[in-house]
C-alpha positions, 0 to 999 in steps of 0.5 A: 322921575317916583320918578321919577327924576320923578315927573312921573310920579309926582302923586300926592296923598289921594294918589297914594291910598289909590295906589294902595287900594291898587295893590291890595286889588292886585296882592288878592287877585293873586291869592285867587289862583290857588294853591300851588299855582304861578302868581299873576306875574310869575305867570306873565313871565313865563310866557314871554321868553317864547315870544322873540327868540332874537333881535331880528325877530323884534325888529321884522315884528316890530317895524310899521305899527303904533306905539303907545306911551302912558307917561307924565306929561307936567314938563313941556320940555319932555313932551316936545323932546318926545313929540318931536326928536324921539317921534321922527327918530322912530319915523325914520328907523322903523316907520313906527309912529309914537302917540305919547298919552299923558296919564300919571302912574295911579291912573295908568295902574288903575286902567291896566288893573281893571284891564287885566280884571276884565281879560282884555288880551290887547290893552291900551297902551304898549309903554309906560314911563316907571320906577320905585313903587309904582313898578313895586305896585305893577310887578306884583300884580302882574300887570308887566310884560318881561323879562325882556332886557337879553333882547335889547340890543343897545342896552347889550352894548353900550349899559353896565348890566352888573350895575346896580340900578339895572337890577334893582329899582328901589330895592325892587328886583328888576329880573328884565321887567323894565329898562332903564331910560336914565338917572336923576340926582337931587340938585338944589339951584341958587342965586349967587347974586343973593347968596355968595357961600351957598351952604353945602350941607343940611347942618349949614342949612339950617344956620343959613335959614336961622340967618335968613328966615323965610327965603329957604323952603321945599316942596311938601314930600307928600305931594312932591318927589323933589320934596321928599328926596330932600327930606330923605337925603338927610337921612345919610349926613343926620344921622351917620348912617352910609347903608340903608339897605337893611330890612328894618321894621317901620318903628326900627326905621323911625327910631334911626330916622328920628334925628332927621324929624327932629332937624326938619321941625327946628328948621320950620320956623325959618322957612317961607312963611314959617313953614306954615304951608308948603309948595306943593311942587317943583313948579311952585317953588321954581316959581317963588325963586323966580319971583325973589321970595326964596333964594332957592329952588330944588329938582332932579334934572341936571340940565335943568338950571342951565336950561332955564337960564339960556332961555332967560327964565333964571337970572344968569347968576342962578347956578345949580349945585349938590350938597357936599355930604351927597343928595339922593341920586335915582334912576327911571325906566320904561315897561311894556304892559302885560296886554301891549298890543305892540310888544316888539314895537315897544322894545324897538322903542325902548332900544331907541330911547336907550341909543347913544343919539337920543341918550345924548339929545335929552342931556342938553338943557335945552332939550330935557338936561336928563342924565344918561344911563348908558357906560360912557366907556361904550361909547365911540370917542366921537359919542365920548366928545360930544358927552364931554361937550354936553357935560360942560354946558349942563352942570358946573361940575364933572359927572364923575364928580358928581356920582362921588355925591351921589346916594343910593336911593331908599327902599320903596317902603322907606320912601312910603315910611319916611313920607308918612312920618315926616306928615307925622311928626312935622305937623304938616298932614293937615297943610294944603300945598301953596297956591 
């Protein structure tokens, strides 16, 4: 949930030079094997098809054990859905017992790094909870296991596998290295008692905030995910770009970028505190719309706004809602480590999560409001109604509708790129987040 739906990395500017020392630790680690040798994760993958030759395999393998999950812990909602509902669900499939290990991604690179450093065969985790460059950053070193994707058989059944985010993470080749476990779309949430037309577009934004200065912000893209996809979802209506899919230089990219810069520092003055300073995560912001300081909030769990609303924590009049001209739509995954201890436990864990049962359970908004990853076509109509059911309680509009105002998420470099220029060119890399 990056990320993401990028909880899990939700890493600010001190996290972000460690993942890059991370990857220049593991790039040269890779030099080190020689000429005309198999790179560290070329090497990994090769020794994995030989492990499962099927299903049955896994599961007579993988029934009984522990599995250990590295992951996000920032979202109360997701920590009891896994405790509890995902916890007992493996209990009474396969006698596994799930320890969840909070530890956000620069932490968990850096132990599986100096595990893979130190030669330890059987390390300490056997999931982890991942997308965009820190799966950029763990498939180049060499620190997953895979490929793995022909073994699992609910992903078999119920995914489009010719989809485009079962195949590429970013811009990032997949080849079986994780699986996805579900989709995020950025949504802005509003109070339609304080604001009657919210606007629909970055273009009306910007003549809302003039109109009303200091009720509209975001959280800083350098410390916040959400924050970032707001900025890099401008780049397709501000700039008339639909394709970003090329390979450009960086000053290509900041050249193509420039009318989304330009935008976010006239908008500045009129922002909370004239922008000044910024919220340093969703949490905060969530916080100054509670508290009637900004009219609005913005995230990616679908299911969010409902959910907050059931349990009284948002007015009743608080609605979530998608800009006309699209938001940045992104998908988050699961890996198993290159030394899981437990590697058919953890694909027996993945299948689970990847089930229609618990694809459905974290949808509700009072679970998680996370979006499914599977094909709804392959579901039975019993799963096809009780999706029909959830839709209407998560979000006011179909989720059919919903993908037409879907954009494809950036590159992982452009997401680095448009981070560091908007530091750059907003003034903002000297400002602490709100506190």
């Amino acid at each position: 949930m990056r990320p993401l739906n990028r909880p899990m990395t939700e890493i600010g500017n001190t996290h972000k030079r460690l993942l890059s020392l991370i990857l220049a630790g593991v790039l040269a680690a890779g030099a080190l094997v020689g000429c005309g040798q198999a790179t560290p994760a070329a090497e990994e993958a090769d020794q994995t098809a030989a492990v499962f030759a099927s299903w049955s395999e896994v599961e007579e393998a993988g029934r009984d054990q522990t599995v250990t999950i590295l992951m996000w812990g920032g979202n109360e909602l997701v920590n009891t859905y896994m405790d509890t509902t995902v916890s007992s669900y493996l209990k009474e499939t396969y006698n596994i017992t799930l320890n969840r290990v909070p530890m956000n991604p620069p932490d968990y690179l850096s132990l599986l790094l100096n595990e893979k450093t130190a030669g330890v065969a059987e390390g300490s985790a056997d999931l982890l909870w991942i997308n965009a460059e820190n799966f950029r950053t763990a498939k180049e070193g060499g620190l997953l296991w895979g490929p793995y994707d022909q073994l699992l058989e609910n992903q078999t059944k119920y995914y489009e596998t010719s989809a485009g985010d079962l195949n590429s993470d970013s811009g990032i080749p997949i080849e079986g290295m994780e699986a996805i476990w579900g989709r995020a779309q950025l949504v802005l949430t509003t109070d339609t008692a304080r604001v009657e037309a919210p606007p629909k577009s970055y273009k009306a934004l910007l003549e809302w905030a003039k109109a009303n200065p200091g009720r509209f912000t975001y959280p800083n893209p350098m410390e916040d995910f959400a924050g970032s996809a707001f900025v890099r979802s401008a780049l397709y209506e501000l700039t008339g770009e639909s394709d970003w899919s090329a390979d450009l230089t960086e000053e290509a990219f900041k050249e193509k970028a420039q009318p989304v810069f330009d935008y976010f520092n006239e908008l500045k003055p009129y922002l909370w505190r004239e922008g000044t300073v910024y919220p340093s995560s969703q949490a905060q912001l969530d916080e100054l719309f509670k508290n009637n300081e900004v009219d609005f909030t913005i995230g990616f769990e679908l299911g969010k706004t409902a959910g907050q609303v059931a349990a009284g924590a948002y007015p009743e009049t608080a609605e979530a809602y998608v800009f006309d001209t699209g938001t940045i739509g992104n998908a988050h995954y699961l890996a198993v480590p290159f030394n899981a201890p437990q590697k058919a436990a953890a694909l027996l864990t993945i299948n689970a999560l990847q089930s229609p049962e618990l694809q459905l359970e974290k949808f509700k908004p009072a679970v998680w409001g996370d979006m499914p990853a599977f094909d709804a076509a392959a579901l039975s109509e019993e799963e096809q109604a009780a999706l029909k059911a959830i839709e209407a309680e998560v979000f006011p509009m179909p989720l059919e509708a919903l993908a037409e105002r879907r954009l494809p998420e950036l590159k992982a470099v452009y997401i680095d790129w448009i981070e560091m220029l908007w530091s750059e060119i907003a003034g903002a890399s000297n400002r602490a987040g709100a506190k």
